[in-house]
C-alpha positions as a Markdown table, in Angstrom:
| # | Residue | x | y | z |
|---|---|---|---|---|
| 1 | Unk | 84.2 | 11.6 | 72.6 |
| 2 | Unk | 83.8 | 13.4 | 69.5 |
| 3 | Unk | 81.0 | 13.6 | 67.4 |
| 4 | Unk | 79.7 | 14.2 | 63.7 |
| 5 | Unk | 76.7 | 15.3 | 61.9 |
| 6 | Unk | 74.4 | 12.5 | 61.2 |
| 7 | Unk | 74.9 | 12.6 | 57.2 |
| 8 | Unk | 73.7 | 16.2 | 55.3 |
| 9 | Unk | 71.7 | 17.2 | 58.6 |
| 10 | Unk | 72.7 | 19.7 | 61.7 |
| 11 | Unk | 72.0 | 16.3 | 64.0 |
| 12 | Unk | 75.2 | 15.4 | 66.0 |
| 13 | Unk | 75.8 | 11.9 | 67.0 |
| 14 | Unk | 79.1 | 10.3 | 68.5 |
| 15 | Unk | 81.8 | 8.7 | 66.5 |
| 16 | Unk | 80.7 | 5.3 | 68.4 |
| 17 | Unk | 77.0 | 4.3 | 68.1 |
| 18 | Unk | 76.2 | 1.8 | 70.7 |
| 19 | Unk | 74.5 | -1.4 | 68.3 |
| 20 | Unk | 71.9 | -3.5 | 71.0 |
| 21 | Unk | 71.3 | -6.4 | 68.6 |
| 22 | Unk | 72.9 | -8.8 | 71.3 |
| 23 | Unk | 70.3 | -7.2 | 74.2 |
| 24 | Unk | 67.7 | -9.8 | 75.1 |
| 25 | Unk | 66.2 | -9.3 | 77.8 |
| 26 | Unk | 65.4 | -12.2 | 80.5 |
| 27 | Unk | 63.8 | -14.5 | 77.7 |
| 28 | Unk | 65.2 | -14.1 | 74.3 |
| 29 | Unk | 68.2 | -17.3 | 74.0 |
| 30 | Unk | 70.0 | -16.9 | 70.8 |
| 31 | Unk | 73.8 | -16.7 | 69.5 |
| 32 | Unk | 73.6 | -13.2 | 69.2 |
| 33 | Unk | 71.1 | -11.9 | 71.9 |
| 34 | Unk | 72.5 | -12.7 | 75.2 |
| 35 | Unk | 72.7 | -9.5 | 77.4 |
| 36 | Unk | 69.6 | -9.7 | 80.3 |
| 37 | Unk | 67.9 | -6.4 | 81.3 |
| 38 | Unk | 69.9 | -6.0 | 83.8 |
| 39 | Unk | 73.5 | -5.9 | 82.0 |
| 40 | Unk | 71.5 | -3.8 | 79.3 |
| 41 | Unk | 71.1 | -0.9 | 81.8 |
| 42 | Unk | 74.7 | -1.2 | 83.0 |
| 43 | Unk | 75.9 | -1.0 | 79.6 |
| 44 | Unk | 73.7 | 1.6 | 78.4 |
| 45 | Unk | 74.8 | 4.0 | 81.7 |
| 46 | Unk | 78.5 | 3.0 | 80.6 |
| 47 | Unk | 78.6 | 4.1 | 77.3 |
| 48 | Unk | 76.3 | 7.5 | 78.3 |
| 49 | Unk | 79.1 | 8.2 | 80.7 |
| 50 | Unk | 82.0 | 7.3 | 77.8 |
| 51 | Unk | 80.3 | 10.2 | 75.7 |
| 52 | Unk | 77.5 | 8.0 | 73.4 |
| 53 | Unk | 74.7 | 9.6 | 72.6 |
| 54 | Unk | 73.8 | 7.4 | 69.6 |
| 55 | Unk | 71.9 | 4.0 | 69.7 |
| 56 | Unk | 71.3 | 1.8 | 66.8 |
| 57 | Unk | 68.6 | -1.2 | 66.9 |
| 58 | Unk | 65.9 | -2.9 | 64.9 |
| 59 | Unk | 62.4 | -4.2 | 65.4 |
| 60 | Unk | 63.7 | -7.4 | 64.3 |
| 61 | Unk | 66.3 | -7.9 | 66.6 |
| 62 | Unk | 64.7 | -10.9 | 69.2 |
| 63 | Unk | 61.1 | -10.1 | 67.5 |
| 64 | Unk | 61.0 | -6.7 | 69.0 |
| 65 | Unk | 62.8 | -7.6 | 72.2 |
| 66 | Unk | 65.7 | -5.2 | 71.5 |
| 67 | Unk | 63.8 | -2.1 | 71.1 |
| 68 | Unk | 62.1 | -3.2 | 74.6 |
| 69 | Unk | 65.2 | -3.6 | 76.6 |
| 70 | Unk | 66.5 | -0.5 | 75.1 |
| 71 | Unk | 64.0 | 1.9 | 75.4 |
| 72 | Unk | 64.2 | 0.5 | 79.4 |
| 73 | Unk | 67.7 | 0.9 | 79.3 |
| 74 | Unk | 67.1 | 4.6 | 78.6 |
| 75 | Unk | 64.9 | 5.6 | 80.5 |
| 76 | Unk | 65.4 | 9.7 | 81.6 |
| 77 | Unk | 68.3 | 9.7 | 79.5 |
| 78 | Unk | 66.1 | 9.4 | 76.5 |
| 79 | Unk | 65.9 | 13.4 | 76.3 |
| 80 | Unk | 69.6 | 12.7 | 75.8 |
| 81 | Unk | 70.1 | 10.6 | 72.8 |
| 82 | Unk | 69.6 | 10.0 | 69.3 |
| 83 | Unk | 67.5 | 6.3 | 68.7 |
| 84 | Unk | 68.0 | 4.7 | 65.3 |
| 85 | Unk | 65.9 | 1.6 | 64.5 |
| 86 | Unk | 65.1 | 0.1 | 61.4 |
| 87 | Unk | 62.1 | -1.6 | 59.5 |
| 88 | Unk | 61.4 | -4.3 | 56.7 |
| 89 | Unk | 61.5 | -8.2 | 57.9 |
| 90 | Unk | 59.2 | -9.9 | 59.0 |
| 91 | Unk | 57.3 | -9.2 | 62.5 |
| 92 | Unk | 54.9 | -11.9 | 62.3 |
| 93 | Unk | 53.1 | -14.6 | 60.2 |
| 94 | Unk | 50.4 | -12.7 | 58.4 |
| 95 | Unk | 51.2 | -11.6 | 54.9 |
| 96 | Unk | 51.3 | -7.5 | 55.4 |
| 97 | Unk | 53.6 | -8.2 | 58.6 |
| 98 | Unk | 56.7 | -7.9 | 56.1 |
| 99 | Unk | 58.2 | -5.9 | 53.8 |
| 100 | Unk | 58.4 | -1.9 | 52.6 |
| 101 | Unk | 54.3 | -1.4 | 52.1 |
| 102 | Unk | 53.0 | 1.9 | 53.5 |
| 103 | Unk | 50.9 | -0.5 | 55.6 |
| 104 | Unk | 53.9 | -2.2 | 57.0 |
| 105 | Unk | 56.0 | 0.7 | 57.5 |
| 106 | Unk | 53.2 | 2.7 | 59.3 |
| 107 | Unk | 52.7 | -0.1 | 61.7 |
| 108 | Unk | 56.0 | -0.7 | 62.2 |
| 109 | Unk | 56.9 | 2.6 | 63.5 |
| 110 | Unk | 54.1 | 2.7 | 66.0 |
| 111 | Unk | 55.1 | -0.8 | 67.2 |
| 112 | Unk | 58.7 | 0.4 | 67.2 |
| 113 | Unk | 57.6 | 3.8 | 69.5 |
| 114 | Unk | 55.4 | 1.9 | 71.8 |
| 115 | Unk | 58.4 | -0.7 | 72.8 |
| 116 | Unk | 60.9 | 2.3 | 72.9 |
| 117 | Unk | 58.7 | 3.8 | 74.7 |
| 118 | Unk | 58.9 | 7.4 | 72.9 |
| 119 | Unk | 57.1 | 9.4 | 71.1 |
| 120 | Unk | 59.5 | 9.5 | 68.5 |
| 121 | Unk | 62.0 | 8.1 | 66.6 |
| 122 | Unk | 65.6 | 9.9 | 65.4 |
| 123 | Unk | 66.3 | 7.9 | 62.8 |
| 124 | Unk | 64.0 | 5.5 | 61.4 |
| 125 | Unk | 65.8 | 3.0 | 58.4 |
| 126 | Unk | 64.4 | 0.3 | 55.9 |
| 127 | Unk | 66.3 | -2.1 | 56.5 |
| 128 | Unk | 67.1 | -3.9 | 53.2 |
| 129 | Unk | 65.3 | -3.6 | 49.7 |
| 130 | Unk | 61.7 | -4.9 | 49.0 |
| 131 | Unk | 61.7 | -5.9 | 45.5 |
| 132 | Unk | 57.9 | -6.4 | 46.0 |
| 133 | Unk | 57.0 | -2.9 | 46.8 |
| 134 | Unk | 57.3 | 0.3 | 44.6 |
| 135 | Unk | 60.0 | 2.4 | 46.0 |
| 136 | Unk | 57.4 | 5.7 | 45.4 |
| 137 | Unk | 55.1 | 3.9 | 48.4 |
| 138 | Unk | 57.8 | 3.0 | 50.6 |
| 139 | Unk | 59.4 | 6.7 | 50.5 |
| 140 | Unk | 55.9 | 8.7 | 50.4 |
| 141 | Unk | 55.5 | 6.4 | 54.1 |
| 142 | Unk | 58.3 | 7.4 | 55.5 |
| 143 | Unk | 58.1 | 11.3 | 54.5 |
| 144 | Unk | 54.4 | 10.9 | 56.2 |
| 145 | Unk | 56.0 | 10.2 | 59.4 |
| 146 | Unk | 58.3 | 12.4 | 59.3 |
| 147 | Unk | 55.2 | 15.3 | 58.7 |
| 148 | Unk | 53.5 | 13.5 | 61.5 |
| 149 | Unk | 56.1 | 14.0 | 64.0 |
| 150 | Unk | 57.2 | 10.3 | 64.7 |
| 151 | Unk | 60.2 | 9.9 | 63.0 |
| 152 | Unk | 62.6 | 12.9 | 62.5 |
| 153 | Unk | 65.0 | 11.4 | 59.8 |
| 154 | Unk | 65.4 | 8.7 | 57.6 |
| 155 | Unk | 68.0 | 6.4 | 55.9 |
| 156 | Unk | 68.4 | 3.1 | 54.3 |
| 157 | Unk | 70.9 | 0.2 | 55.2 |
| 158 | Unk | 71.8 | -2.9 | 52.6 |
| 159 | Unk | 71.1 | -1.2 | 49.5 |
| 160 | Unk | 73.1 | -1.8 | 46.7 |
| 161 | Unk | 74.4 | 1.9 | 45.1 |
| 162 | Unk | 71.9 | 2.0 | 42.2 |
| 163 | Unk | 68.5 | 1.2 | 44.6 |
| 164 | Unk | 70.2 | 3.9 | 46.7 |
| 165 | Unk | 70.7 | 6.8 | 43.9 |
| 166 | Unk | 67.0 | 5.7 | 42.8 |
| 167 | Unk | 65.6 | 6.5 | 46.0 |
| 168 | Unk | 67.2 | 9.6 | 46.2 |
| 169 | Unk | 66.3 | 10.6 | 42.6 |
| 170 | Unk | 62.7 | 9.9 | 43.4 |
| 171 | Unk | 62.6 | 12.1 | 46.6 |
| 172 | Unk | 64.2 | 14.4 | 44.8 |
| 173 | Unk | 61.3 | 14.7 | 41.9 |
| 174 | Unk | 58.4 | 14.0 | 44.6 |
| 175 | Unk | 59.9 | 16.9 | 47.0 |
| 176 | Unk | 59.8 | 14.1 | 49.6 |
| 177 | Unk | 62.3 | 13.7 | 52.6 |
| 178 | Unk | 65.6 | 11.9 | 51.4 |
| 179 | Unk | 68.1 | 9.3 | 53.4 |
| 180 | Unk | 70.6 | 11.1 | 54.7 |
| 181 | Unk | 72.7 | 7.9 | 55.8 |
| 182 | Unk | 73.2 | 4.2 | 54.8 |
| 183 | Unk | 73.8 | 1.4 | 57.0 |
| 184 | Unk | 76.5 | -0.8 | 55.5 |
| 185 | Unk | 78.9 | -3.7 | 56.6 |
| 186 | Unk | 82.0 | -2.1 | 56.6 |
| 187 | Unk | 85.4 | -3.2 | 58.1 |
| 188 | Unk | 89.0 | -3.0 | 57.0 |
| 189 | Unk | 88.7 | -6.7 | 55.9 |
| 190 | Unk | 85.8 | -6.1 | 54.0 |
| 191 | Unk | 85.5 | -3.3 | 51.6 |
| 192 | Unk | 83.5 | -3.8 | 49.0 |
| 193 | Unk | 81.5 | -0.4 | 49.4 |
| 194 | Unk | 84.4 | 1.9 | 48.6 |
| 195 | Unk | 83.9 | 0.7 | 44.7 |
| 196 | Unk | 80.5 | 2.5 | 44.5 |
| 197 | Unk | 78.5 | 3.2 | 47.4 |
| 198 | Unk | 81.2 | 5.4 | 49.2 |
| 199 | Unk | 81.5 | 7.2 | 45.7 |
| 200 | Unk | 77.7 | 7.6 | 46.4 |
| 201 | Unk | 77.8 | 8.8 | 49.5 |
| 202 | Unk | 80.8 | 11.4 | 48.5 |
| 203 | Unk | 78.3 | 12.9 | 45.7 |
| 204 | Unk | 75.4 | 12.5 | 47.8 |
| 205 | Unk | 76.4 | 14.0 | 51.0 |
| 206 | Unk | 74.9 | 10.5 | 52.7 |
| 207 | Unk | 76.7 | 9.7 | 56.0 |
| 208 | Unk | 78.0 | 6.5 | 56.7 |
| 209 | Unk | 76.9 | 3.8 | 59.6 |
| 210 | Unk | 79.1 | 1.0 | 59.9 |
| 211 | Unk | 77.7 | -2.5 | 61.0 |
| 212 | Unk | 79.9 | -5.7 | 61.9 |
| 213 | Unk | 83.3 | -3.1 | 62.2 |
| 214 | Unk | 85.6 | -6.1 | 63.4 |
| 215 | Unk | 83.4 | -8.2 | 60.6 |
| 216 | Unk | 81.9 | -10.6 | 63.8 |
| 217 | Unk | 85.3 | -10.1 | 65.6 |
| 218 | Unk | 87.3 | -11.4 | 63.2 |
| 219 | Unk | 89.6 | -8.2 | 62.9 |
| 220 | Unk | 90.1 | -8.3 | 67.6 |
| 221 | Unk | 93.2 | -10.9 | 66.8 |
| 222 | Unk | 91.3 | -14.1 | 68.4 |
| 223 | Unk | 91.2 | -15.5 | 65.3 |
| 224 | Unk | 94.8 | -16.9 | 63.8 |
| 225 | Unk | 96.1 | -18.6 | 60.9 |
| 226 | Unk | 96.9 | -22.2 | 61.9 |
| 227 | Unk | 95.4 | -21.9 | 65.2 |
| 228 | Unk | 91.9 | -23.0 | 67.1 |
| 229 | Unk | 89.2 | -20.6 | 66.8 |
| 230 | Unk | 88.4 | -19.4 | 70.4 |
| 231 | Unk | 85.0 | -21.6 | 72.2 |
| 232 | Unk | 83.1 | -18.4 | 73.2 |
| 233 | Unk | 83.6 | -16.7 | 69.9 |
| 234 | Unk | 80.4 | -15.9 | 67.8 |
| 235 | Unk | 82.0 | -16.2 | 65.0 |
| 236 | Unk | 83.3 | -19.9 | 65.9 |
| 237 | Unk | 80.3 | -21.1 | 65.3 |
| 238 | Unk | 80.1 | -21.6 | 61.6 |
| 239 | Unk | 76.6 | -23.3 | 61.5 |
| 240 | Unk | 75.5 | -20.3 | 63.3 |
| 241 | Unk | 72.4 | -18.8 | 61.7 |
| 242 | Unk | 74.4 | -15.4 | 62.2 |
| 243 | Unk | 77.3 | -16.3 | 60.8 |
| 244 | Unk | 77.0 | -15.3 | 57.1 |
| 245 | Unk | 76.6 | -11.7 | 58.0 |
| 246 | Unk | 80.1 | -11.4 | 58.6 |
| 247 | Unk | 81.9 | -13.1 | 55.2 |
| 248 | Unk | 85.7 | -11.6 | 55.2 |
| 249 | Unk | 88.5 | -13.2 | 52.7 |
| 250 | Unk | 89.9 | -14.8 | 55.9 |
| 251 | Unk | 93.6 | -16.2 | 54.1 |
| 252 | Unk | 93.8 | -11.7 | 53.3 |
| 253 | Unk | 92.3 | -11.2 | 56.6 |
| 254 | Unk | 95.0 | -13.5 | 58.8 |
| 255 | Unk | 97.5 | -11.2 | 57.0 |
| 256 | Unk | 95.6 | -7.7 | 58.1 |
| 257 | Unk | 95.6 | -8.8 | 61.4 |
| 258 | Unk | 99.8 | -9.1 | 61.6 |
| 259 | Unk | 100.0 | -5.6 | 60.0 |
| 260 | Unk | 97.4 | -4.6 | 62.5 |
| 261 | Unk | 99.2 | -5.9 | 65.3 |
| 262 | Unk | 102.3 | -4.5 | 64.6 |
| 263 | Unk | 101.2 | -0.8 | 63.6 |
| 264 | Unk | 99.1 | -0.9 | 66.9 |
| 265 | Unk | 102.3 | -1.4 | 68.5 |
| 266 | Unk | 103.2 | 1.5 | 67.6 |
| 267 | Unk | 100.6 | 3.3 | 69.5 |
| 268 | Unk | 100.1 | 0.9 | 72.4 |
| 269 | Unk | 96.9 | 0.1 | 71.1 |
| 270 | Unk | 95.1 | -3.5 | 70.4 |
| 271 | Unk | 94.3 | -4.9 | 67.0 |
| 272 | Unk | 90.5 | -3.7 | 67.4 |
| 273 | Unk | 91.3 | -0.5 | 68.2 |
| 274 | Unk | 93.7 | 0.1 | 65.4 |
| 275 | Unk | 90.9 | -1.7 | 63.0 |
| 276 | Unk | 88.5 | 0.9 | 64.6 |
| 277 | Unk | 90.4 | 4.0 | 64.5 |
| 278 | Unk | 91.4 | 3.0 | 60.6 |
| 279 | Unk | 87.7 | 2.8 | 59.5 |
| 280 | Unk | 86.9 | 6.3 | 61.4 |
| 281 | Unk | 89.3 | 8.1 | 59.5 |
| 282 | Unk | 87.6 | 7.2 | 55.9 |
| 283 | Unk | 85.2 | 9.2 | 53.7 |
| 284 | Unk | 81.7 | 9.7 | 55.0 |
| 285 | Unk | 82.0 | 7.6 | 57.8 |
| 286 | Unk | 79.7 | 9.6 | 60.5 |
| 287 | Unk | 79.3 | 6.6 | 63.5 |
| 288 | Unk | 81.0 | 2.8 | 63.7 |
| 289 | Unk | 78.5 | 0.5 | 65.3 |
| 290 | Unk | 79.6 | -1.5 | 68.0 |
| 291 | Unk | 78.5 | -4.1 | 70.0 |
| 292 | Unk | 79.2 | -4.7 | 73.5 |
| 293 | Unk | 78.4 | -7.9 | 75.7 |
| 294 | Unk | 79.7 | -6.7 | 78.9 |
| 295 | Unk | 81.6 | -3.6 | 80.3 |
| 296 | Unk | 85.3 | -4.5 | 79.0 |
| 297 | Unk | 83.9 | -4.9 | 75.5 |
| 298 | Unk | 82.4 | -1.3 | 75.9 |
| 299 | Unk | 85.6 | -0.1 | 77.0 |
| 300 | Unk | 88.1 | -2.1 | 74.5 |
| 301 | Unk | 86.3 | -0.8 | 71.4 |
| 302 | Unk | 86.5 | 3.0 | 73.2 |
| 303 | Unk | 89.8 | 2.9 | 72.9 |
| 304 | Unk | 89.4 | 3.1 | 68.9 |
| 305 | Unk | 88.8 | 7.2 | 69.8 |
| 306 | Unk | 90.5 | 10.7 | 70.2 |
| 307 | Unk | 94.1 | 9.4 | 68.9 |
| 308 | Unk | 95.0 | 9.1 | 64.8 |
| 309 | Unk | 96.8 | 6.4 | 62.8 |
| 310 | Unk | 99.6 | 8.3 | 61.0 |
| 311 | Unk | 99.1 | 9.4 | 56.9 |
| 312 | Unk | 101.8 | 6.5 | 56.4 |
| 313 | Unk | 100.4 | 4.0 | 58.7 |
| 314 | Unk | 96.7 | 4.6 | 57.2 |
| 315 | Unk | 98.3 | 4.8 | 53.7 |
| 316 | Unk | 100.1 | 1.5 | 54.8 |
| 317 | Unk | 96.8 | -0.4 | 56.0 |
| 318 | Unk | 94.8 | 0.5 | 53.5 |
| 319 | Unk | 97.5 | -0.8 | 50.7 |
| 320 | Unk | 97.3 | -4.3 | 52.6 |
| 321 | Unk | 93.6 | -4.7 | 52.5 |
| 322 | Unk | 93.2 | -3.3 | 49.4 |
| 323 | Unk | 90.2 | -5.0 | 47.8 |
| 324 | Unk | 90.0 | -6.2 | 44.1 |
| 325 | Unk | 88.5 | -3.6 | 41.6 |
| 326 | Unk | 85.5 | -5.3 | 39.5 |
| 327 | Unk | 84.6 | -4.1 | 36.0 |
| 328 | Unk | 84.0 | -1.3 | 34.9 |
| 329 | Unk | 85.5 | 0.3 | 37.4 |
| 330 | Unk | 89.2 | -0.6 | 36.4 |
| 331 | Unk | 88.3 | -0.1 | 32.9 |
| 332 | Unk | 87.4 | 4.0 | 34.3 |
| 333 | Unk | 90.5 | 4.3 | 36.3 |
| 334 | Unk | 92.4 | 2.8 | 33.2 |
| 335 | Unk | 90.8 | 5.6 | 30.7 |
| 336 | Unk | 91.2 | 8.6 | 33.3 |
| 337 | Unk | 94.9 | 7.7 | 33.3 |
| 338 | Unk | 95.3 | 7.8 | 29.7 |
């Protein structure tokens, strides 16, 4: 395992960050959250021993149930790792139980430490934007706890590029703490950040977490043109509540998988690995997210690490999945060639 710094900070986390959305404990029954307690400690011992140091979760994942099982998980290895969780949707029925409010965010965090069961938290993220609260508020609450000792960095995950650079720019003018990493869906199928959030990042010195790599496994070569998706797949599920978090041009994507396939060949790796080990090797990227249901899913997606795609393979892949340039941003590429 190999690891990075956690954005512009001297933080190290692992090049695979173990994602516990789908841990549910004994009682949560959902598409996504399905691993028990039990499984969630095997896991979580698995991927300590594979080198991860680096755990991603939210208090909205299962109502809070994720954080719970995690922070069980854990246990004496919590000295050992860095904790990411996230805040902004809604824990509850009440009107202040939502949202980016210095109430909310306050609250949140010592809900989110209690279930974790630490006294503090690595990384703590807003999860999305709240158009209803002043961005000022929401970034004076999260530089408070990070001067009271509960959260020791922040980022931000689901911003578009301007809410980002706005953000920044008003930590920057407040002398408050800034992100120092987004949370993005990101896969080889789905690039739509590269046209002006990696930019961002690049000027910025943000680091980059990737959610939904293999865009809700999409990009593991289960799913092929003409054929039946597979029964136990997630993402066969199209009336899913889930589902929509992992859109992907699927007539380009059927095509990525062949090239996929046959570059991976090449290194006797598996379309996810190759999909994996492409999106490590791009700008900013600190940790790819992954999710793991069992043991051999833990192990397949290790077997993204310590090898390299070749400069013609990755200049190869990346002409294939090519996304469309929107406006203006062909117009600027246009003039800088003139």
């Amino acid at each position: 395992m190999e690891y990075r710094y956690l954005g512009n900070s001297g933080l190290k986390v692992s090049e695979l960050c173990l994602g516990v959305m789908t841990f549910g404990g004994d009682t949560v029954k959902n598409e996504i959250a399905t691993v028990t307690q039990k499984d969630a400690n095997i896991i979580t011992s698995a991927a300590i021993d594979l080198g991860i140091n680096f755990f991603d979760t939210a208090d909205v994942y299962s109502g809070g149930v994720s954080e719970t099982v995690l922070g069980k998980a854990l246990g004496n290895h919590r000295k050992d790792v860095i904790i990411a969780t996230k805040v902004r949707f809604a824990m509850g029925n009440k009107p202040n139980e939502t949202g980016l409010s210095r109430y909310h965010i306050i609250k949140s965090c010592e809900d989110s430490l209690r279930r974790l069961g630490t006294d503090v938290i690595d990384l703590y993220q807003i999860h999305s934007y709240d158009a209803g609260t002043p961005l000022e508020e929401t970034l004076y609450a999260m530089d408070h706890l990070i001067q009271c000792g509960k959260v020791r960095y922040i980022g931000c995950s689901n911003l578009t590029a301007w809410q980002t650079m706005k953000a920044l720019s008003i930590s920057e003018k407040l002398n408050l703490q800034k992100f120092i990493t987004t949370q993005l869906y990101y896969s080889i199928g789905m690039r739509d950040i590269e046209n002006e959030l990696v930019p961002l990042c690049i000027d910025q010195h943000m680091g980059i977490l990737c959610w939904s790599p293999l865009s809700g496994g999409f990009f593991t070569g289960k799913f092929r043109k003409n054929s039946e998706m597979p029964s136990d797949a997630r993402r066969s599920n199209r009336q899913a509540s889930s589902f929509k978090y992992w859109p992907v041009d699927e007539e380009k994507g059927f095509e990525i998988v062949e090239h996929l396939e046959r570059i991976g060949t090449l290194y006797d790796k598996t379309i996810a690995q190759t999909a994996l080990n492409w999106l490590l090797h791009r700008p900013n990227v600190t940790s790819i997210i992954i999710g793991a249901r069992n043991i051999q899913q833990l192990n397949e997606n290790a077997g993204a690490l310590n090898w390299k795609l070749s400069a013609s393979d990755m200049e190869h892949l990346d002409t294939i999945s090519k996304p469309s340039i929107p406006y203006p941003l062909w117009h600027q590429m246009y003039s800088d060639q003139r």
